[in-house]
N, C-alpha and C positions, 0 to 999 in steps of 0.2 A: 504494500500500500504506500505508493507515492505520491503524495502532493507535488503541482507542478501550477504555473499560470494556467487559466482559462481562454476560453473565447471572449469573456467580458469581465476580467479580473488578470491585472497584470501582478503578479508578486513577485519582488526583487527578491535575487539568490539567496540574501539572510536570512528573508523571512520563509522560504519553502525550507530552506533548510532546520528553520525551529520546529516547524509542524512535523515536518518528520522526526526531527529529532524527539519530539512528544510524543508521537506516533509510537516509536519503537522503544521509549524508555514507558510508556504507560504509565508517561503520569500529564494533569493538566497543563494545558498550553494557557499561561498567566499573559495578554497580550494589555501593553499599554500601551499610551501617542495620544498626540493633538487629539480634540474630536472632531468629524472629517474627514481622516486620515483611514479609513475602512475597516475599523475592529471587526463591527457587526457583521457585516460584509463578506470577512473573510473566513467567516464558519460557516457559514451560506454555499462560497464555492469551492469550501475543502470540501463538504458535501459532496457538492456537485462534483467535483473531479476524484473523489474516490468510487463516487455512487454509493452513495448510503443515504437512508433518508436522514433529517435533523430534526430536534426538537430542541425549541425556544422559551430562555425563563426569561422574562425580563423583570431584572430585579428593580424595586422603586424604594423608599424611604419604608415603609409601610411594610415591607416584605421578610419574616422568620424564613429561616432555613429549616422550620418543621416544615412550612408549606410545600418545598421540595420536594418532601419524601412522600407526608402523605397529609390530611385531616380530617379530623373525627369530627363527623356531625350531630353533634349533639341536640341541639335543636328541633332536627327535623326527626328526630329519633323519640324527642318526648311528644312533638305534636303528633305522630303515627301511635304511638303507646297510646294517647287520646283518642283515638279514632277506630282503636280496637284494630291496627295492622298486622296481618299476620309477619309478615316482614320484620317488623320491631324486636324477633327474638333474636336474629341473626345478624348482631353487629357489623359482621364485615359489608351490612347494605349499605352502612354511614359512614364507610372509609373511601371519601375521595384522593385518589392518587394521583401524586406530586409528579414535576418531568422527573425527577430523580427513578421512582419507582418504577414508571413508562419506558424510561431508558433500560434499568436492569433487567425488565421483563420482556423484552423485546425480543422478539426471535432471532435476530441477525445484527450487527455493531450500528453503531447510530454516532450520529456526531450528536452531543448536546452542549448547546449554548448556553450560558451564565450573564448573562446580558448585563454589564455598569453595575459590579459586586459591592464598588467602591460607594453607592448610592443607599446602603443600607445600613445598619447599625453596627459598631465597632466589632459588635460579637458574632456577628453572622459569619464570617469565615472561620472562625475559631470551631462553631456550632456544626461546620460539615465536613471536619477533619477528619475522621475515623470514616464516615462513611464515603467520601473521594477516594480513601486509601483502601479499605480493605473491600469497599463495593458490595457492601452488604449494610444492613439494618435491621433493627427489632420491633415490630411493631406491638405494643404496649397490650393494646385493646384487644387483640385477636393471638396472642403469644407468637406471633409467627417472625419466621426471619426471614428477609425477603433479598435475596443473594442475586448479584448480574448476573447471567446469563453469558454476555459477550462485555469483556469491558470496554464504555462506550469513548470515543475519544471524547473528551470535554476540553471544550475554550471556555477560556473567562476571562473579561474586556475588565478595562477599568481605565476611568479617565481622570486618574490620580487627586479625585478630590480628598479621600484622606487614604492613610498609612494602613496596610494590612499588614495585620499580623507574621511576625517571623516563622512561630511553628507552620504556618499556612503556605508561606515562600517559601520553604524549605522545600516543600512536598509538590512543589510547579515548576513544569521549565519555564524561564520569562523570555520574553522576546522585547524590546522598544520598538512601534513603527516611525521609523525617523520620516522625518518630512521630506519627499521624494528632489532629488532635484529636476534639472531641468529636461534633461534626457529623458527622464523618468516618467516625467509629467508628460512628455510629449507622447511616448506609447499608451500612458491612460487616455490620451484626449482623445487617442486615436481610435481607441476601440470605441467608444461613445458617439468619436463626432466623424466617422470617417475621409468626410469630404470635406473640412476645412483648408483652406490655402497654405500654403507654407508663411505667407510673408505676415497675412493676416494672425496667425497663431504665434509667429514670434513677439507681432507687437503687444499683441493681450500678455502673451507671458510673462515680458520685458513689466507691463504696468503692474502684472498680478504681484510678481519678487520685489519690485519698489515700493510697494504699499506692506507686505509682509516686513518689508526691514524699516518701516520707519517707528522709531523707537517712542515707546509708550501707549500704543495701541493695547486696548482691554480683552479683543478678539481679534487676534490673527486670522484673514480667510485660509480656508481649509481647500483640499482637492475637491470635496463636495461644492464648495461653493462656487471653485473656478469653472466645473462642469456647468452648473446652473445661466454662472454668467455667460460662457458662453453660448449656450443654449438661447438665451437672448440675443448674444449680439447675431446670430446667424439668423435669427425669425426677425428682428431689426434692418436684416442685410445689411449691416454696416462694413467698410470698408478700413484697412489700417489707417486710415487720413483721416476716416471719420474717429477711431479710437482716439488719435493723436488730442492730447490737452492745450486748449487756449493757454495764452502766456497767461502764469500767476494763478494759474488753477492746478492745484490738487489731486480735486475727486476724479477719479475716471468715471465714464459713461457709464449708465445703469449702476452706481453701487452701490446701490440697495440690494445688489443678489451678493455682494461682499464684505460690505459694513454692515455689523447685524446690531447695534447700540448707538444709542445719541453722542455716548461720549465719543466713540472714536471719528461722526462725521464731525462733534465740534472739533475733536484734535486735529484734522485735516483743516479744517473753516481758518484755526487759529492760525497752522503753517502755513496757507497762502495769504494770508493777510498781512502777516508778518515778511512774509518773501516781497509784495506790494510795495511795503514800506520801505526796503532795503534800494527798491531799484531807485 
C-alpha cells in the first residue's frame, strides 16, 4: 500500500513519504500546517489512491473522545421503558456507534479521519491513547470488547491552536505541510485550472507571494484561497495588465477571495497610504 499524488491532489515527496511511512509503522499520521494548506484533503485522497473507503470525525469544541467509540442512550431507553418496548431489555439497542467502532468493525482497512483534534479539550487526546494503540475497547454497558478487525490507517489534522499532549506525540508519526513554493503551486493550479496562461498565472503568483510576505498580516492567504481567486479572475477574464496594480495601490483585484478580516484590508489601506505620502 502506497501512497502517491493523484489526479486532483499533488503531494510533494515528504509528505507521501510520511503516509507511508505511517502506513507501514501502524501508527497515526499527526498532520499539521497553515489552514489551506490540504490537511483535510489529504485523507480524502490517500483514500482515494489506496482504494479504501474513509470515515470522517470532525472534531468541534463540544466533542468527548467517548463519542468516538461509542454512546449510551439513555434517554430514549427510559422513554421506550415508558411505553412498554419490548426493545428496552436489550441494551445494546441504545449503543450508538462512534467512527472509532465503524472503523474497527469494518470488514476491510479504512482510512479514518480525526478532523482539527486540536479544537477540542486539553484531555481529548490523552482520552484515546490506549485505544489508537492497542485498537481495541471495552464497552461498559454491554461487557463486551470491541477489537479492529483491520487496523485502520488514521490521520489526525490539527491547526496548532493549542499543545497536545507528549504521551499522544509519542505514539504518531508527524509530518509539517510547509507552505508549497512556487513550482509547487504551479502543478496544484494546474490540476484545478488546467487552461490558464503561463504569463497570466505568473502574475497572480508574483501578487499572491507579495501579499503572503508583507509582514503583520492576521491571515496569510492559503492555497485554498489562491485557487478560489483564481477561479474569479478567469470567470472575470481578466488579463495580466488587468491584475497589474494602479501606482500607490496595494490591494490586488478581487481580495476579498484573499483577505478574509478587516484588519488585514486596513493593514494594506494603511501601506499604501503611507507609500502616497512618501512619493
Amino acid at each position: 500500500m502506497q501512497f502517491t499524488s493523484t489526479e486532483t491532489y499533488v503531494a510533494p515527496p515528504d509528505l507521501a513519504m510520511a503516509v507511508n511511512a505511517a502506513i507501514t509503522l501502524e501508527r497515526p499520521l499527526l498532520v499539521k500546517g497553515e489552514p489551506g494548506t490540504g490537511k483535510t484533503e489529504l485523507a480524502r485522497q490517500v483514500a482515494a489512491s489506496l482504494g479504501l473507503p474513509m470515515l470522517e470525525w470532525n472534531v468541534k469544541s463540544t466533542t468527548r473522545a467517548q463519542q468516538g467509540l461509542y454512546v449510551y442512550d439513555a434517554v430514549s431507553r427510559l422513554r421506550d421503558s415508558q411505553l412498554g418496548e419490548a426493545r428496552v431489555h436489550d441494551i445494546a439497542n441504545y449503543i450508538r456507534k462512534g467512527k472509532l467502532w465503524q472503523a474497527f468493525e469494518a470488514t476491510g482497512k479504512v482510512v479514518l479521519l480525526i478532523d482539527e483534534i486540536d479544537k477540542a479539550d486539553i484531555e481529548f487526546p490523552n482520552d484515546l491513547l490506549q485505544e489508537l494503540d492497542r485498537m481495541e475497547f471495552h464497552v461498559y454497558e454491554t461487557g463486551e470488547t470491541v477489537v479492529a478487525r483491520h487496523r485502520p490507517v488514521v490521520i489526525i489534522t490539527s491547526n496548532n491552536e493549542k499543545e497536545l499532549p507528549d504521551a499522544f506525540l509519542r505514539r504518531c508519526f508527524f509530518h509539517y505541510i510547509r507552505f508549497p513554493d512556487a513550482e509547487t503551486l504551479k502543478k496544484i493550479v494546474a490540476v484545478h485550472h488546467p487552461g490558464l496562461k503561463p504569463r497570466l498565472l505568473d502574475e497572480a503568483l508574483r501578487q499572491f507571494f507579495d501579499l503572503r510576505e508583507v509582514q503583520g498580516l492576521k491571515k496569510k492567504p492559503s492555497t485554498s484561497e489562491l485557487l478560489d481567486w483564481l477561479k474569479l479572475i478567469l470567470a472575470e477574464d481578466l488579463s495580466p495588465e488587468d491584475l497589474a496594480r494602479p501606482a500607490g495601490e496595494m490591494l490586488p483585484r478581487l481580495h476579498g477571495a484573499l483577505l478574509k478580516n478587516e484588519q488585514d484590508v486596513a493593514l494594506f489601506e494603511r501601506l499604501a497610504f503611507m507609500a502616497r505620502r512618501q512619493r
